[in-house]
Steps between C-alpha positions, in 0.01 A plus 500: 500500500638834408405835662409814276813803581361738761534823308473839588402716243242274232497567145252741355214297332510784215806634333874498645622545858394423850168542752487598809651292748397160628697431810604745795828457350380698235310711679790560715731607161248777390477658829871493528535676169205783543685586810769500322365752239395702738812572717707543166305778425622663819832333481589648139241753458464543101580883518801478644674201325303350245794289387497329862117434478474324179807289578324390826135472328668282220695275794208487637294355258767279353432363865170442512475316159796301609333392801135432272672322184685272739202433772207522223350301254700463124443799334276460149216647266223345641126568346291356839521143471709357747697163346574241803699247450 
């Protein structure tokens, strides 16, 4: 008998990319990163150094889709059928 992955983030049922969460894990992830928005915007306020912003935006969400492509379901065009195996 062989158990189904646990992941995080499921595949959208229409079009490219992931859902919302599944697990507290992923829960946990988006939190993490919202709060993480938010105090960069005080940390490297865009006025004053743009060039430090964007470089910690893009890190940022080079992070977060890290963290979803390797915790969430394959990635692929999907037109609301789900295929099980």
């Amino acid at each position: 008998m062989t158990q189904d992955p646990k992941y995080w983030f499921p595949a959208k049922r229409y079009g490219w990319g992931w859902g919302l969460p599944r697990t507290w894990q992923g829960y946990v992830v988006i939190i993490c990163f919202a709060l993480l928005v938010l105090a960069g915007i005080f940390l490297f306020p865009p006025g004053h150094d743009s060039v430090a912003f964007t470089v910690y935006f893009l890190a940022l969400g080079v992070g977060v889709t890290a963290i979803a492509w390797l915790k969430g379901e394959p990635l692929g065009w999907r037109w609301g059928k789900r295929r099980r195996p």
